[in-house]
Every structure is written in structure tokens, then in C-alpha cells.
N, C-alpha and C positions, 0 to 999 in steps of 0.2 A: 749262845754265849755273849754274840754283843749283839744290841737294839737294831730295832727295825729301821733306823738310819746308817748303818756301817754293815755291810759286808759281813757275815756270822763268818766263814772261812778266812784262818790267818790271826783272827781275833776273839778276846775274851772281855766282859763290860769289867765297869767295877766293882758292881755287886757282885758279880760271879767271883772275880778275887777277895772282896769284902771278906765272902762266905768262908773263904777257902786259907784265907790265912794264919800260917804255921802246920800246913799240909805236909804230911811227909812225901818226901819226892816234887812237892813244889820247890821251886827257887825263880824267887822273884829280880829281874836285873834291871837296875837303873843302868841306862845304855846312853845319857844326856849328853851332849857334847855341841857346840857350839860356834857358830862362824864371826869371826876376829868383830865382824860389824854390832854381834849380838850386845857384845860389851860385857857379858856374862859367865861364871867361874864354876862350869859343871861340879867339880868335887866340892867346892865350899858349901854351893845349894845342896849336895848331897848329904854334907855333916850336918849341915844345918835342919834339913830335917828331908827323910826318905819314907815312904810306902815299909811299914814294919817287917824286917825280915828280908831287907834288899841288899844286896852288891852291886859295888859300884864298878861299872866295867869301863874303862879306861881305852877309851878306841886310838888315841895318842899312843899307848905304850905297847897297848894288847893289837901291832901295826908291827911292819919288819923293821927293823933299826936300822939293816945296813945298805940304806937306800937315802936320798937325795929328796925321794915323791912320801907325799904324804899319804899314808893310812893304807899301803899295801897290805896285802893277804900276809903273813908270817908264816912261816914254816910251822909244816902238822906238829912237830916236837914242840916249840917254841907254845904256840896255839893252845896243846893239850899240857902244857905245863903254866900256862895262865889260867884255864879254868878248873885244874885241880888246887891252884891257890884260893881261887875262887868257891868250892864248893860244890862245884856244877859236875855234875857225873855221869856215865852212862845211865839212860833211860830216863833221867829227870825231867819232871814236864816243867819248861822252860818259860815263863812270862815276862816281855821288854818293855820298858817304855820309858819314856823322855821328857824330859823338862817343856819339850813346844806342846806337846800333845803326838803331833808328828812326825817327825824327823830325824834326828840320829838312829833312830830306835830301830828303823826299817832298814840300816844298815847292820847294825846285832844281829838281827834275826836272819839279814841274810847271811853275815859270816858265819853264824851258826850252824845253821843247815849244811851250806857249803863245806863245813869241817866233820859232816855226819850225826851232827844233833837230829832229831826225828821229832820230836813234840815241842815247836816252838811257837808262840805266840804272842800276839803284841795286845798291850794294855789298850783298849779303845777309848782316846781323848788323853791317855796320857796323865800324867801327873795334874795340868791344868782343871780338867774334869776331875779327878780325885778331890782337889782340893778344894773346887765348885760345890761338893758335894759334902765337906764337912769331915773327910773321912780321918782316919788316928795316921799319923806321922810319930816317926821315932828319930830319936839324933843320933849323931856318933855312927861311929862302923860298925856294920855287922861284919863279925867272922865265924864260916858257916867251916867244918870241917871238912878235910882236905878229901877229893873224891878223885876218881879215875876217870878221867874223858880220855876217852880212843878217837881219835884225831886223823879223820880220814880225806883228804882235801879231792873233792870233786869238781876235777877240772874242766869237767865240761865246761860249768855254769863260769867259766872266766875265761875271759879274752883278752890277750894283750894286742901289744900295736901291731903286729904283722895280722892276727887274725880282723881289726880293723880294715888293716889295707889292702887286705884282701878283698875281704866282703864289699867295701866300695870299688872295689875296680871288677869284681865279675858281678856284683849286684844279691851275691848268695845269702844277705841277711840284712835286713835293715838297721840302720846306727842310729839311736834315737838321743838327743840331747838334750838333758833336766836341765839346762841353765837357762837364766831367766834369757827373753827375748834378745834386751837391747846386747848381751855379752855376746850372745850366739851372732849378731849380725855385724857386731865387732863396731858398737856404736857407744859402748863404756869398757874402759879400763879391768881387768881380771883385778881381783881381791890379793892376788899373789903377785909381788911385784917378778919383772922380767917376761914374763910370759905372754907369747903375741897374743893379739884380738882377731875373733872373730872365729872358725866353725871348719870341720872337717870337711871337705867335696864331699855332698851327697848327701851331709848328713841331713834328716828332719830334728826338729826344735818341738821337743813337748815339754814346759817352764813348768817344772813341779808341782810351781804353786796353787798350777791350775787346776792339781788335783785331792789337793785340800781344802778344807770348809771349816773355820772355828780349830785347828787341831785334831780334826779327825777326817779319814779317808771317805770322801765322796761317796755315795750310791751306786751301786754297779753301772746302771743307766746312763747315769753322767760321767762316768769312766770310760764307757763304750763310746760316748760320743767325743769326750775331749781326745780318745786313742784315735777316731777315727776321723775327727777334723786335722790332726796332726800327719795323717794321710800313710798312719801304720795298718799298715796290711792284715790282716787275719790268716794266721796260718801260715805265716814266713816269718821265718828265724828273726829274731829283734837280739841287737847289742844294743846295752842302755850305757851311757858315757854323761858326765856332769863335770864339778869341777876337779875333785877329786876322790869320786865313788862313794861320798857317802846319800848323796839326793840320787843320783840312779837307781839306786837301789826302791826309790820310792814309785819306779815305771816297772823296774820287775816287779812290786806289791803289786801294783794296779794291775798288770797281765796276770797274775796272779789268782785276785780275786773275780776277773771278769773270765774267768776259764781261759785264758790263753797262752799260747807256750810263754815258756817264762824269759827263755834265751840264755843270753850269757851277758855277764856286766864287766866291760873293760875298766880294769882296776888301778889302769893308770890315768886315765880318763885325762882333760886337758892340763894335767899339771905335768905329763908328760907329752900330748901332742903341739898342746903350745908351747913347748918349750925352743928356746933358738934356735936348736939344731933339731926340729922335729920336723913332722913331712908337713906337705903343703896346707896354706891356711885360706880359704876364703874369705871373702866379707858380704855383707849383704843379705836377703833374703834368701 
């Protein structure tokens, strides 16, 4: 389903969608969402023109409200009464993807799953490569009608800070960190004002960026090796942490598609461990 450059597991090309759009039981989800630096207005690009037959999924709202951190898990009620607004319903084969090619979208797909979705999959290259390619765009909103999602939240696949502070103090899982280098060594300022600089005890640093190419997820091969210069283990529990859950989510992709356990992704990630009154912060390498 996607080329001999990405990963077939996890992913669908664009010809594979091309083919297949106005499928019943398909629902296509624009999942685009943005960091303050992109300068960029997910829902506007959405009116202004989306993959025909898309919703636009809202990681801002479709987030718990009644919290302080950004873009937490919401509650299963909350969760399955945003995707019946949406369209999205038990047994729908599920396709995400984003405005980079890469990035927000692998966080959809993980809320997804995690809320009991079963056939979910990401657009490989993304909107970018769609548009590379010529392909038809629609404007204005789609509204698909209302369906029943059963909103089941599997809490394994989530860690919060005590299961963090755990895992670094007896060693029981490795905590892997998507932010780029210089934040993790606490050598530039966090994008979030207040929040100290610099990285969990223990943690390792795998910069997400490492593990995209153009908007699309690397080759297994060069997954295997940037997982394992990062000095993550094969077959030991991984917690994936960033700034605030939504690039983690692109280290559980990669465990993902190179067969390895997937773990669990702390969904508070440094918007609550750096936070002033949060536990200890190192600097450095």
C-alpha cells in the first residue's frame, strides 16, 4: 500500500487512496496541526483546500480542556462524542495525514488506536506529496454523518510522570526523548515560555527529525540504525516523551514499523516535567 521507500505497515500511498476515494467505510482525516514557529493556520489550509471527503480533526479541542498541559488524552466519553461529530465509527478503515507530510498525523493515529480504533493508517508523504502529484482537492467542510465510536482508552500504551519516575530510577523501561538535541541538552530555550531547560535523568535523545526524509518516514534500515545509535535497546519497554506528545508519537511509529515493542508514550511529556514545580532537570549530554 505504500512504495518501496516507506514502510508498507502503518501506511497507505496516494494512489492507493486516489483509487479508493468515496469508499464506504473509508474516512479520510486531516490530523494537520502546527508548532507556534510554523507560522501556519491548520484549519484555514483545511477550508482552503483538503484531500476530497476529509475531516478536519482538531488535536487543540479533540485534547482534555480541563487541564493547564497541552493536547492530553480526554476522556473515552469526551473522545467518542468527538468522533461521532466527526463521522468516524466503529469498524471504519481510518486514513490520517498532515499538512508536513509527517507530523501531527502520527499523533491521530496514535490517539486513535489508543481509544480502540483497529484499522488506522497514515497517508504516506502526506498532503505535500499529494499535492506533488497533482491530485483533486475540495474546499469548505466536509460533514460526514454522525456514527458511533466505542471509546475504549488502553492504558497501557500511556505513561504519566510517576510511571516516568519510576522507570528512571529502577531502569524498568527506557524514556526516549523526540526533542531536537540543542532543547534536550538544555542549550535553547523551550517554545513554551516558563518551562525549565534541559532533559529527564537518564533520559536518551532521539530528535525526530532524524527520522524523517522529505515528509515521509525513513526505510526500516535507517530506523534500525538511528533507534540504535540513540542507544535504545531491542526488547526493553521504551516510554517516548517530546514537548508535548505530539512528535513522540513519531518514535512509537518508528518502533512500530521496525517490529519493536511499541511501549508506552508519556502524555505529559516536558510541558509537565519541565514545569517549575516538576522533578529534577538535567543539562547537558
Amino acid at each position: 500500500m505504500a512504495d518501496a521507500q516507506t514502510p508498507a505497515a502503518h501506511f497507505v500511498s496516494t494512489q492507493w487512496l486516489a483509487e479508493r476515494l468515496g469508499a464506504p467505510g473509508l474516512v479520510i482525516v486531516d490530523g494537520s496541526w502546527y508548532l507556534p514557529a510554523h507560522q501556519r493556520d491548520p484549519r484555514a489550509e483545511y477550508l482552503a483546500g483538503h484531500i476530497p471527503g476529509a475531516v478536519y480533526f482538531d488535536l487543540d479541542a479533540v485534547s482534555e480542556q480541563a487541564t493547564d498541559l497541552p493536547h492530553m488524552l480526554p476522556t473515552p466519553t469526551a473522545f467518542a462524542s468527538s468522533m461521532r461529530k466527526l463521522g468516524i465509527g466503529d469498524g471504519a478503515q481510518i486514513v490520517v495525514y498532515d499538512g508536513l507530510g509527517l507530523f501531527s498525523s502520527a499523533r491521530i493515529w496514535w490517539m486513535l488506536r489508543t481509544f480502540g480504533a483497529r484499522d488506522v493508517m497514515i497517508l504516506d508523504g502526506g498532503m505535500p506529496k499529494w499535492l506533488a502529484e497533482g491530485r483533486p482537492l475540495e474546499e469548505g467542510e466536509t460533514l460526514r454523518p454522525a456514527a458511533h465510536f466505542t471509546a475504549r482508552l488502553d492504558h497501557s500504551v500511556v505513561a504519566s510522570q510517576a510511571d516516568v519516575e519510576r522507570a528512571l530510577a529502577d531502569h524498568s523501561a527506557q524514556v526516549v526523548d523526540a526533542r531536537p538535541a540543542e532543547r534536550f541538552r538544555g542549550d535553547a530555550p523551550e517554545p513554551r515560555p516558563g518551562l525549565r531547560m534541559g532533559h529527564m535523568p537518564g533520559a536518551k535523545n532521539l530528535p525526530f527529525p532524524t527520522l524523517i526524509a522529505n515528509g515521509r518516514l525513513k526505510a526500516a534500515e535507517e530506523l534500525t540504525a538511528a533507534l540504535d545509535a540513540a542507544g535504545i535497546e531491542p526488547g526493553k519497554p521504551v516510554i517516548t516523551s517530546c514537548g508535548s506528545g505530539v512528535s513522540a508519537a513519531l518514535i512509537t511509529l518508528a518502533l512500530a514499523v521496525t517490529g519493536r515493542k511499541e511501549g508506552t508514550l508519556y502524555d505529559g511529556s516536558w510541558a509537565e516535567w519541565g514545569a517549575p514545580e516538576g522533578p529534577r532537570v538535567v543539562t547537558g549530554d
